[in-house]
C-alpha positions in Angstrom: 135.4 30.7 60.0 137.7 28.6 62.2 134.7 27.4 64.2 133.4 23.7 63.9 131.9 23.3 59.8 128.6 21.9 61.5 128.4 24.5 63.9 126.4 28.0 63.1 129.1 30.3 63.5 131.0 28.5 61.0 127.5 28.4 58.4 127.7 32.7 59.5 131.5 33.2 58.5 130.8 31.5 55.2 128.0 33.4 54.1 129.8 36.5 55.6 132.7 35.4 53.0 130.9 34.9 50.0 128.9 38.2 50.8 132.4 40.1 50.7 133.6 38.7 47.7 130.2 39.6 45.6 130.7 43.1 47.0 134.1 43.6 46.1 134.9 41.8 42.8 133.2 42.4 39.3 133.6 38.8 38.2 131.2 36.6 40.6 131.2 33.3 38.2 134.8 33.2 38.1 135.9 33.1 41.9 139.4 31.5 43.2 137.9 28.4 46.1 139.3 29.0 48.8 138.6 25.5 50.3 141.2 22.8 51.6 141.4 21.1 48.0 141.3 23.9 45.6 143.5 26.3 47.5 142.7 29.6 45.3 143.6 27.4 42.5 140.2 26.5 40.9 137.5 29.3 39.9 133.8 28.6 40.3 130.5 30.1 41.1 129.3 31.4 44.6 127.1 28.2 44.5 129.7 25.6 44.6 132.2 27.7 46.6 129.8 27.2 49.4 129.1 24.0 48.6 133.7 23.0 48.9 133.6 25.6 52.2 130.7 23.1 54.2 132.5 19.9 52.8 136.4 20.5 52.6 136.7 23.3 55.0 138.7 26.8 54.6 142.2 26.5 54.5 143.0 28.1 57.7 146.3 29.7 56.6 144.4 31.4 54.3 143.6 35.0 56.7 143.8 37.9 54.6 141.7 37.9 51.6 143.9 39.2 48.6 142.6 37.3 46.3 138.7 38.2 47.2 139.4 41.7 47.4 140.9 42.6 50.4 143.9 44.6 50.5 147.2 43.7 51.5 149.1 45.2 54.2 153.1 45.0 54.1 154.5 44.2 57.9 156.0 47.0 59.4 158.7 45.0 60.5 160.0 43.7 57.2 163.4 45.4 57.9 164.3 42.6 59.6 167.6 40.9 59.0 168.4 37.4 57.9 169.7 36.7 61.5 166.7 37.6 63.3 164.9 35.4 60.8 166.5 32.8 61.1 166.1 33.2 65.3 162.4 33.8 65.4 161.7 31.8 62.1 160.2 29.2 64.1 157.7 31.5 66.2 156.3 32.8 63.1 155.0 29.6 61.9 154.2 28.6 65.2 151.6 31.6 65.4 150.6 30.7 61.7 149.7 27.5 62.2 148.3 28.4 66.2 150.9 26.2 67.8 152.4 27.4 71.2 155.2 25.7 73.3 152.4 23.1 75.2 151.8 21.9 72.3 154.1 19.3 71.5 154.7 18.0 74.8 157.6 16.8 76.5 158.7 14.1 73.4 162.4 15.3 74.0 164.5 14.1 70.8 163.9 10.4 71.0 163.0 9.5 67.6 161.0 6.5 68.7 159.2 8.5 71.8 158.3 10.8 68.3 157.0 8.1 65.9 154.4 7.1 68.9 153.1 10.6 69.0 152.9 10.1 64.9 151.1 6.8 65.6 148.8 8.4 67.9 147.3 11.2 65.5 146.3 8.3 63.0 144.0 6.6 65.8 140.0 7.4 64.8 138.5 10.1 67.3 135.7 7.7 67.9 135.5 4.4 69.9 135.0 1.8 66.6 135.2 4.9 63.9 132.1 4.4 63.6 129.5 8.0 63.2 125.2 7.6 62.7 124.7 10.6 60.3 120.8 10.1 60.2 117.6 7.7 60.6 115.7 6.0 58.2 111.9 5.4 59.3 108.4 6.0 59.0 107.0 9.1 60.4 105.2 6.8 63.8 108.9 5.5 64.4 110.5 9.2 63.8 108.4 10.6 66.6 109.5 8.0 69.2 112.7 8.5 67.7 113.1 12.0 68.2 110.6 12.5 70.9 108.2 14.7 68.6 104.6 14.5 68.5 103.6 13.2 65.5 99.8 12.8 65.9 97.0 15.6 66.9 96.8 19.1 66.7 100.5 20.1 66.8 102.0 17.6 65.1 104.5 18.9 62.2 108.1 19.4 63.5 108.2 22.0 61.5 105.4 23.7 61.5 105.0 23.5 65.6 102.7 25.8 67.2 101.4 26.8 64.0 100.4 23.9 62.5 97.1 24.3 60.6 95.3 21.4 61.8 91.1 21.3 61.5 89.3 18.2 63.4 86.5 16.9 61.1 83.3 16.9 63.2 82.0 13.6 61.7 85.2 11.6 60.5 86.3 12.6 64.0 89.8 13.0 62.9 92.3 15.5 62.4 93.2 16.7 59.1 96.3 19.0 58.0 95.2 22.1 54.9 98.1 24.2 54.8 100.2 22.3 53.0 99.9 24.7 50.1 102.3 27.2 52.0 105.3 25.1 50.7 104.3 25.8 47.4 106.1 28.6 44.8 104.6 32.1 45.4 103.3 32.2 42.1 102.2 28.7 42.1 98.3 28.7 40.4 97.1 26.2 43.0 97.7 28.8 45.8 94.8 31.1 44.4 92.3 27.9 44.2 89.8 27.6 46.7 87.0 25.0 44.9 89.6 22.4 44.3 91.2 22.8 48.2 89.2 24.4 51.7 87.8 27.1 50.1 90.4 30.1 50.6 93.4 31.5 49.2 96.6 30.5 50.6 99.3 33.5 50.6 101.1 32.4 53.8 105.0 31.5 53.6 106.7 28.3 54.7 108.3 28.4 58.4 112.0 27.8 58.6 113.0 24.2 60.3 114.5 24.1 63.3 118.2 23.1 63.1 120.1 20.9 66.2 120.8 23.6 68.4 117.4 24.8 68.2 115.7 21.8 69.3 118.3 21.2 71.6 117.8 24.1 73.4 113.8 23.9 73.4 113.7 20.5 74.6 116.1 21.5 77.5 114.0 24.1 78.3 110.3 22.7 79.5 108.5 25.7 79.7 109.6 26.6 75.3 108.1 22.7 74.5 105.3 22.7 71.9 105.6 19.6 70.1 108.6 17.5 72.0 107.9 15.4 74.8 111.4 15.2 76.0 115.0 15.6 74.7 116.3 12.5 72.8 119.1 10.1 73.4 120.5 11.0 70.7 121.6 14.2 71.7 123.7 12.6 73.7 125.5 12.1 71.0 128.0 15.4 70.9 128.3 16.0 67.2 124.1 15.4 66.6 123.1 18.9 67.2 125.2 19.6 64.3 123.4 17.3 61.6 121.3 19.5 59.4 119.7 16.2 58.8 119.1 13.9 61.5 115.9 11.9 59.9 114.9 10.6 56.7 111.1 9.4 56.0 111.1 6.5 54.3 109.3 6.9 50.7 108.3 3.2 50.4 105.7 3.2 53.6 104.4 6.6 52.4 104.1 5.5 48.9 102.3 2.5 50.3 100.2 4.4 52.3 99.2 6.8 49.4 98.7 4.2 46.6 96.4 1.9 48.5 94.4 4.9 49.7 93.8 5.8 45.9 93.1 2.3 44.7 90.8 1.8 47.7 88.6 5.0 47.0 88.7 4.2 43.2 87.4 0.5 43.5 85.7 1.1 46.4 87.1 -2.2 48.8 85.7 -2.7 51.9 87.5 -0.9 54.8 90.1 1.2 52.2 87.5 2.9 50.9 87.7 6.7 52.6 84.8 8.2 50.3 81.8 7.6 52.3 79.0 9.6 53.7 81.3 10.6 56.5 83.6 12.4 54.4 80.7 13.8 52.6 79.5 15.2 55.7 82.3 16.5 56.9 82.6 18.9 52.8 79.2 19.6 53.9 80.1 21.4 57.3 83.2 22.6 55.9 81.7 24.4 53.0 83.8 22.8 50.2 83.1 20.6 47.1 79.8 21.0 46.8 79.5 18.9 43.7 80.5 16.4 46.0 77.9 16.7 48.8 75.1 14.6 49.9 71.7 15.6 49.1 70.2 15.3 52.9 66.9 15.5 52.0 67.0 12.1 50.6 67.4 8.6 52.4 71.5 8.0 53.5 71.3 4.5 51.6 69.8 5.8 48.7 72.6 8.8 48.7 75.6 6.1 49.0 73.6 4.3 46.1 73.4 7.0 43.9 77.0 8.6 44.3 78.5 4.2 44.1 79.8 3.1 41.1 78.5 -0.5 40.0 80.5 -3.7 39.7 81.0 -2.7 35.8 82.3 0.7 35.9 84.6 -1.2 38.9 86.2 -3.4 36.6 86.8 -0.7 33.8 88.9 1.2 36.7 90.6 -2.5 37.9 91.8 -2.4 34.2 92.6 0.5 34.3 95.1 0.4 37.3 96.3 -2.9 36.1 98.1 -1.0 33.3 99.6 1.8 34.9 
């Protein structure tokens, strides 16, 4: 746990601690943090002890576990006198606080030649102390962003080579089912097939790739599925290490979603996606079959009969207008 908090091994030593402290105390709601601010002061759950350990950090002086468990172990040397304390007194907190005799440089004893080295600590890491945490855009802009593929038959990030993507013969598009994966295992929607592509959906949700991952695929061209190259900002040494690097923004998708609803229900010209097309393509697919066109009759007179009129359109314009 003294590896970088954004790095994996640092996300491994965590949940390596908290597993050793449910396996070897009785009490796991009452647990002594062990984080920079609470210092085995303050008792909480597992929850929000991993919570302080990814946004404090551990105290590092903090090795042996005593109060998690772990037994302690008396020095074998503790027969020391107070002389060869006081000679080597230094040296132990030197190797407690991993200090060695490089470390402070050649500063001699010139108190001002000291307060610039103080000085120098307080000056930001960062040219302009300035660090982009994540990206806020639609998902067209987060694939040139990120270099993904957003568009065709791979084109969930998350999903990747197993994205279940169907092309609809006569929409000539590409439509995205298995979106019911992400749903609880017990969920009732996952068992119905009328109301979705005709079949059951039992399959699990994939695990998203975190920085290093994608780092490492799109470094690698022969493990690309759906990256087109490596971003710039991964040039960025501390990006890998976002667990969230882009964020969709919910007002183009809310857009997007609303005037596709209000399009279909008041049929407007050119936002209306409920048209023999689409009816077509339910037909080939096998699915809502209340919903299918009768072929044996004329097209017009199937668009006709399946219309609403400019009545039952104003009752829905109402309708909307007080939501």
């Amino acid at each position: 746990m003294h590896a970088d908090r954004r790095s994996k091994a640092y996300e491994l030593g965590v949940e390596g601690f908290l597993n050793f402290v449910v396996e070897n105390l009785v009490n796991t709601t009452h647990i002594r943090c062990p984080c920079v601010k609470c210092g085995n002061i303050r008792l909480f759950g597992v929850g929000i002890i991993r919570d302080h350990l990814y946004f404090n950090g551990i105290d590092q002086s903090y090795k042996i576990w005593t109060c998690h468990g772990e037994p302690w172990e008396w020095p074998t040397n503790a027969s020391r006198n107070l002389e060869e304390d006081e000679q080597y007194g230094f040296s132990f907190v030197s190797e407690e606080v991993g200090m060695n005799d490089n470390d402070l440089g050649n500063i001699g004893f010139d108190p001002y030649e000291f307060n610039n080295v103080i000085g120098d600590g307080d000056q930001p890491l960062y040219a302009g102390s300035s660090v982009l945490l994540w990206i806020v855009n639609d998902f067209p802009t987060y694939g040139n962003l990120s270099s993904c593929v957003v568009k065709g038959y791979k084109a969930c990030p998350i999903c990747s080579d197993d994205t279940p993507s169907h092309r609809l013969k006569n929409g000539h598009k590409i439509c995205y089912i298995g979106h019911r994966k992400w749903l609880p295992i017990n969920n009732p929607y996952r068992r119905q097939r009328a109301d979705f592509n005709g079949k059951h959906e039992y399959g699990t949700p994939p695990e998203p790739l975190n920085g290093e991952e994608v780092l490492h695929i799109v470094e690698n061209d022969g493990d690309r599925v759906c990256w087109k190259k490596k971003s710039k900002f991964f040039d960025l040494e501390y990006w890998k290490y976002l667990h969230v690097r882009h964020v969709l923004d919910v007002m183009h998708i809310q857009k997007n979603v609303c005037d596709s609803i209000i399009g279909i229900l008041l049929e407007i010209p050119r936002k209306n996606k409920d048209g023999i097309v689409a009816w077509l393509d339910l037909l080939n697919m096998g699915v809502k079959t209340d919903l299918q066109p009768d072929m044996d009759k004329d097209v017009l007179a199937c668009l006709q009969a399946l219309g609403i009129c400019q009545e039952q359109r104003r009752e829905r314009f109402v309708i909307l207008s007080m939501v």
